[in-house]
C-alpha positions as CSV (number, residue, x, y, z in Angstrom):
1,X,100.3,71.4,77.3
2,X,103.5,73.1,76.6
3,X,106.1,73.1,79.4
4,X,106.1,77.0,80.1
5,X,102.4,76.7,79.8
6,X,102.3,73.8,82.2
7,X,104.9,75.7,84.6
8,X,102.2,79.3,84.4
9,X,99.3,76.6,85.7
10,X,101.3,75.5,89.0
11,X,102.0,79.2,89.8
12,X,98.1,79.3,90.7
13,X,96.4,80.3,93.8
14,X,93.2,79.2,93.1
15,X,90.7,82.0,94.6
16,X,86.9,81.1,95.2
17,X,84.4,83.4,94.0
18,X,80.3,83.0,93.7
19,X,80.5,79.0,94.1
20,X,83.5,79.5,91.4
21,X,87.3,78.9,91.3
22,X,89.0,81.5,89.8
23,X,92.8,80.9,88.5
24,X,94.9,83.4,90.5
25,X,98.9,84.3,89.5
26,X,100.3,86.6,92.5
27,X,103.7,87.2,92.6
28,X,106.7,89.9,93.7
29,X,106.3,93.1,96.3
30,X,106.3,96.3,95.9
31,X,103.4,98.6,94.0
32,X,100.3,96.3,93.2
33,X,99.6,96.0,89.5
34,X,97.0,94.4,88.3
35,X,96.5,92.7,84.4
36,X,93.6,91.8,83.1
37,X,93.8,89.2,79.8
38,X,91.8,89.5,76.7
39,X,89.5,87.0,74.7
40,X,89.7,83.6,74.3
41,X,92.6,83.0,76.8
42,X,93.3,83.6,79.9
43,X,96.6,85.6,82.3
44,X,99.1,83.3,80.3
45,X,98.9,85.9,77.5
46,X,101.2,87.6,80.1
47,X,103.8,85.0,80.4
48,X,106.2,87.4,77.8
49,X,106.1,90.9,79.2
50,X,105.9,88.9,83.1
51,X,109.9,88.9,83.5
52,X,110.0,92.5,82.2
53,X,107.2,93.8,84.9
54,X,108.0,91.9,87.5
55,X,111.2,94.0,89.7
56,X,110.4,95.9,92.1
57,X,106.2,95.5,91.2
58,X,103.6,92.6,93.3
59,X,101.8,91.6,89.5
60,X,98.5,90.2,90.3
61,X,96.8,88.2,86.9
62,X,93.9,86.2,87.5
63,X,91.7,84.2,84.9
64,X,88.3,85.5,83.9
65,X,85.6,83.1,84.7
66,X,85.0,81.0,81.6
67,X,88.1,81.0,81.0
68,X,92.4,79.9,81.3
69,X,92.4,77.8,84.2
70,X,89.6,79.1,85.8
71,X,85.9,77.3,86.1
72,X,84.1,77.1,83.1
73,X,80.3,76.8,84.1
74,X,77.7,76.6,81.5
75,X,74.9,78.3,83.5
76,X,77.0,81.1,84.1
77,X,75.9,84.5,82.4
78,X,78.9,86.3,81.3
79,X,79.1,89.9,81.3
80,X,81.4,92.2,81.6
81,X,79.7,93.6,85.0
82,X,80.2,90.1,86.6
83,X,84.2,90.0,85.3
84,X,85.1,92.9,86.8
85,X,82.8,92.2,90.3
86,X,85.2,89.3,90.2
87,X,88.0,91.7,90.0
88,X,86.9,94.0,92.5
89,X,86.1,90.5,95.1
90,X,89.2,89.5,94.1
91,X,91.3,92.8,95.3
92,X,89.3,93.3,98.6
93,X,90.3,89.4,99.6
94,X,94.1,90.0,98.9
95,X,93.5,93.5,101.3
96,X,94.6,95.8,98.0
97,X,93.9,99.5,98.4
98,X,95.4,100.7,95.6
99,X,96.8,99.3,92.2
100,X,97.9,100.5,88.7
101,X,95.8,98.2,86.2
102,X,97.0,97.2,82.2
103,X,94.6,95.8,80.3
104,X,94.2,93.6,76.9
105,X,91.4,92.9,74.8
106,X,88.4,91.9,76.9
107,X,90.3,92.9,79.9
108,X,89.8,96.9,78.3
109,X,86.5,96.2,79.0
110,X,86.2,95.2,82.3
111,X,89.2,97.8,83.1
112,X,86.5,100.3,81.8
113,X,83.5,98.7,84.0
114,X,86.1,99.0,86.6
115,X,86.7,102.8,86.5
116,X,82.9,103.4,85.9
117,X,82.4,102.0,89.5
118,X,84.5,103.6,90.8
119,X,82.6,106.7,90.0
120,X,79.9,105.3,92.1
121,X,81.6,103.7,95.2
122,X,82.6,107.2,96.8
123,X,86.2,105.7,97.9
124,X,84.9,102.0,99.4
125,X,86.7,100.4,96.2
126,X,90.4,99.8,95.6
127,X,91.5,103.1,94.4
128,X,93.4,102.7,90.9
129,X,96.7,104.8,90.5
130,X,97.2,104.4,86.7
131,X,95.6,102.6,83.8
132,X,97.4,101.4,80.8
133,X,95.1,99.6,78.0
134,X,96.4,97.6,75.5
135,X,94.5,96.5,72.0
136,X,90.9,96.1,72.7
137,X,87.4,97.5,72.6
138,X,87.8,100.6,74.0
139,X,85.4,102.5,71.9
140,X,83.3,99.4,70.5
141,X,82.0,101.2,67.7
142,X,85.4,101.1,65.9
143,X,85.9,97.2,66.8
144,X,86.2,95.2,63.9
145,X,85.6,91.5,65.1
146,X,86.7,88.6,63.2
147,X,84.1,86.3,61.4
148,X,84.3,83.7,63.8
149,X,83.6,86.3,66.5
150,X,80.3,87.0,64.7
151,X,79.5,83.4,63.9
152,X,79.8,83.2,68.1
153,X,77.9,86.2,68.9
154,X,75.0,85.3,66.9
155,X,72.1,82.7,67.8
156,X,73.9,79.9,66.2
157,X,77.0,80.6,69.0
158,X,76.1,78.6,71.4
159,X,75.8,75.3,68.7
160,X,78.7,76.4,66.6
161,X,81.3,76.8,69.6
162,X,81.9,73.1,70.9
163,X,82.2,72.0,66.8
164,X,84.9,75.3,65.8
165,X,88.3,73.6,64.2
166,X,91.3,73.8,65.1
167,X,92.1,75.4,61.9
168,X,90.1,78.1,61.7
169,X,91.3,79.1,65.6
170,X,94.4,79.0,64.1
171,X,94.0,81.3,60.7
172,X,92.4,83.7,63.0
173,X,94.7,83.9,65.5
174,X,97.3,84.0,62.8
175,X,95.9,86.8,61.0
176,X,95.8,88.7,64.4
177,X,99.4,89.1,64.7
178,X,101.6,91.9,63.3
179,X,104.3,90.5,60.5
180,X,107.7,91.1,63.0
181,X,106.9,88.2,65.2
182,X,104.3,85.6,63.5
183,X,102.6,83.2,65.7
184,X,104.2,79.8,66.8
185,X,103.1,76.5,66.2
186,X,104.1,76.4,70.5
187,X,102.2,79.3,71.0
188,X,99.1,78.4,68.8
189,X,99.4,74.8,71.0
190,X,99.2,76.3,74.4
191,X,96.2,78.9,73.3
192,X,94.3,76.0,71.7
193,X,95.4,74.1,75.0
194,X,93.7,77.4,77.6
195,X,90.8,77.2,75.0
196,X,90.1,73.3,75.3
197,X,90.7,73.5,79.0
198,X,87.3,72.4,81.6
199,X,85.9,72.0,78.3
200,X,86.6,75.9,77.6
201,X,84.4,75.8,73.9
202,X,81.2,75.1,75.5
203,X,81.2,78.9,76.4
204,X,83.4,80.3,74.6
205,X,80.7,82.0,72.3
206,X,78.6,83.1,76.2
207,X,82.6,84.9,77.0
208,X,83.5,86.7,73.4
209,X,80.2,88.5,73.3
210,X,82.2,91.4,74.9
211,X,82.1,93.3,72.2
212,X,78.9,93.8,71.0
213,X,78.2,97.3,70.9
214,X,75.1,97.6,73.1
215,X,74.3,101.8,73.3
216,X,73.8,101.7,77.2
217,X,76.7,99.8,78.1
218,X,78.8,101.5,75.3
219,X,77.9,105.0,76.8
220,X,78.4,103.7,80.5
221,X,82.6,102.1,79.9
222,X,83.4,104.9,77.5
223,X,82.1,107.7,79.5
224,X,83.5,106.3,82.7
225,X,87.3,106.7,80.2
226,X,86.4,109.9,79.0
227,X,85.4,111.4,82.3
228,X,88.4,110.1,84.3
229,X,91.3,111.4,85.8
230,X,93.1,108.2,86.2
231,X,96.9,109.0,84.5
232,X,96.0,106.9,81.4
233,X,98.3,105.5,78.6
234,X,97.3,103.2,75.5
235,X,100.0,101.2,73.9
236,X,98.3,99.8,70.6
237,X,99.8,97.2,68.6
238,X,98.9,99.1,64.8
239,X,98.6,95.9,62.9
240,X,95.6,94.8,64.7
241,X,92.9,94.0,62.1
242,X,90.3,94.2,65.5
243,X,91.7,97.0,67.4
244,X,94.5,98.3,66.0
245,X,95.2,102.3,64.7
246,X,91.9,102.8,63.8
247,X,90.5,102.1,67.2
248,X,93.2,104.7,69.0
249,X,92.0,107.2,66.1
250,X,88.7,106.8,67.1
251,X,89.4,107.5,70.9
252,X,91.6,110.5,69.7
253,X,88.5,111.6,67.9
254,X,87.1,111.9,71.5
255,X,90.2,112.7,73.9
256,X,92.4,114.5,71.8
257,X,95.6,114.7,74.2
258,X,95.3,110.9,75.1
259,X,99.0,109.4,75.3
260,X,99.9,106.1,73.1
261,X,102.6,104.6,72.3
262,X,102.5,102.9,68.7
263,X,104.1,99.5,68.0
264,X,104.0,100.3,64.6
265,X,104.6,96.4,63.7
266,X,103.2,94.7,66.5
267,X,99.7,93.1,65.9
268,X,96.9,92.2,68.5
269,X,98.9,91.0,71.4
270,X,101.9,93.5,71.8
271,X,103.0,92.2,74.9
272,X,103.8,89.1,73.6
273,X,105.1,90.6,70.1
274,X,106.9,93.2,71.1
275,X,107.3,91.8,75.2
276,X,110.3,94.4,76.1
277,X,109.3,97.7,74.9
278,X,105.8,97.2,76.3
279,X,106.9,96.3,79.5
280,X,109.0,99.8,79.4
281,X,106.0,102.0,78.1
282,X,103.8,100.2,81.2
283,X,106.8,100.7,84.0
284,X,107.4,104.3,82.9
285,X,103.8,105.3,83.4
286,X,103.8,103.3,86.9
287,X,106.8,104.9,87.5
288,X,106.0,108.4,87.1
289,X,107.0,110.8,89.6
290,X,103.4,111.0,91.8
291,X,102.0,107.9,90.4
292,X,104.5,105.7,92.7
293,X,102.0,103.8,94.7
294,X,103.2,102.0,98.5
295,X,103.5,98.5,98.6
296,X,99.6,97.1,99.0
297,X,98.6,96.4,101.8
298,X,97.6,93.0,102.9
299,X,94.5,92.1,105.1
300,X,92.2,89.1,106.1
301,X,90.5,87.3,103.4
302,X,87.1,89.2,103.0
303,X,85.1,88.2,100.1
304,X,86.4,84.9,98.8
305,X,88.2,81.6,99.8
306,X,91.8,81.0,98.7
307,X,92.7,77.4,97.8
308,X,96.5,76.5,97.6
309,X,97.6,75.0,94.3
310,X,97.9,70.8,93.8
């Protein structure tokens, strides 16, 4: 474990959820945001763009169950319903009432479940003031997964995870970035290091099934985009083989006046390829005159246990 990776873990506040500890990063004051990861991670994806966010903003990152520094349980099923439950149990411990939320990846997802309960929870949930979404599966039809994302979805996953190489981790991560910044053999360590951690590759293949395009589920997140009148802006990193130009023409096809900003040479992970002028397109839709939202508000622990880091 790298050094600044090390130095992200001891930042935790470790927050209890469901018999589960779930790795919490909760810093600064001001307007809550909250950022959600993406797939096979965990918040550290977020150590780039963090010192650009983090004036004047509280940034609240916690690690999806099965994943990061979080618990890793093998009976666990994994859904995207259940990650952003977490989420919501999460917010309602820490007292937040309102909070912009960004998005990568798997996070899109659960940033989608998010938005589609809110439909439903007639004002009892954290109300969210703006969403920005990153690369991800935003319209899962147009998602073009990796082989080794198929080899994991299918019914061989579950033998195939615990045996994957480090090599092939590697080539596919590798082929995921854009060709301004290539991946580091540092940065390569530390996600083969959140991967391997609690014994991460026993579920890995249960957590990347995110994607499959299942109609129901499908029509449920991308309705609950479609329909909402959450200020919304996509920054997509246009080298992404998975989710990059093509999925944002797809969601075009669907909402026309959408607003995105195009890294037009950043790959998959734009916040860490291009950390500066993402952090400006998130801060200037947070920042928007009506979209300022108070500082949240903090209340009693409701729906969780918080454990102080060792």
């Amino acid at each position: 474990m790298s050094a600044r990776l090390a130095a992200w873990a001891q930042a935790r506040r470790d927050f209890e959820w469901q018999g589960h500890r779930l790795f919490v990063r909760d810093e600064g004051t001001g307007p809550a945001v909250v950022l959600l990861h993406g797939y096979p991670t965990g918040s550290y994806d977020w150590h780039a763009v963090w010192p650009w966010l983090q004036p004047g903003l509280r940034l609240i990152a916690p690690d999806f169950l099965g994943m990061g520094f979080s618990d890793k349980p093998r009976s666990h099923n994994y859904t995207i319903t259940s990650h952003a439950a977490s989420v919501d149990a999460l917010l309602d411990a820490l007292g937040v009432r309102e909070f912009h939320l960004v998005a990568h990846d798997l996070g899109v997802r659960v940033a989608q479940e998010l938005l589609a309960r809110r439909e439903q929870a007639h004002g009892r949930a954290a109300a969210i003031r703006s969403l920005v979404l990153l690369n991800g599966a935003m319209c899962p039809e147009a998602y073009r997964p990796r082989p080794i994302q198929r080899l994991l979805a299918s019914p061989l996953g579950g033998w195939i995870a615990p045996h994957i190489p480090r090599s092939a981790f590697v080539r596919t991560v590798r082929e995921l970035f854009g060709p301004r910044r290539l991946a580091s053999e540092a940065l390569i360590d530390d996600f083969w290091s959140l991967l391997q951690y609690g014994q991460g590759q026993r579920v890995t293949h249960a957590v990347g099934r995110f994607w499959t395009p299942r109609r129901a589920l499908r029509d449920r997140l991308v309705g609950a985009l479609l329909r909402s009148r959450v200020p919304l802006r996509v920054i997509n990193g246009a080298r992404d083989p998975n989710s990059g130009r093509h999925m944002v023409q797809r969601l075009l096809e669907l909402s026309p006046g959408t607003d995105v900003v195009w890294l037009e040479h950043a790959g998959h992970w734009p916040h860490i390829e291009e950390p500066e002028a993402t952090a400006a397109a998130i801060r200037e839709i947070i920042e928007a005159p009506g979209q300022g939202a108070g500082p949240a508000a903090c209340g009693a622990a409701s729906a969780g246990t918080w454990h102080s880091a060792q």
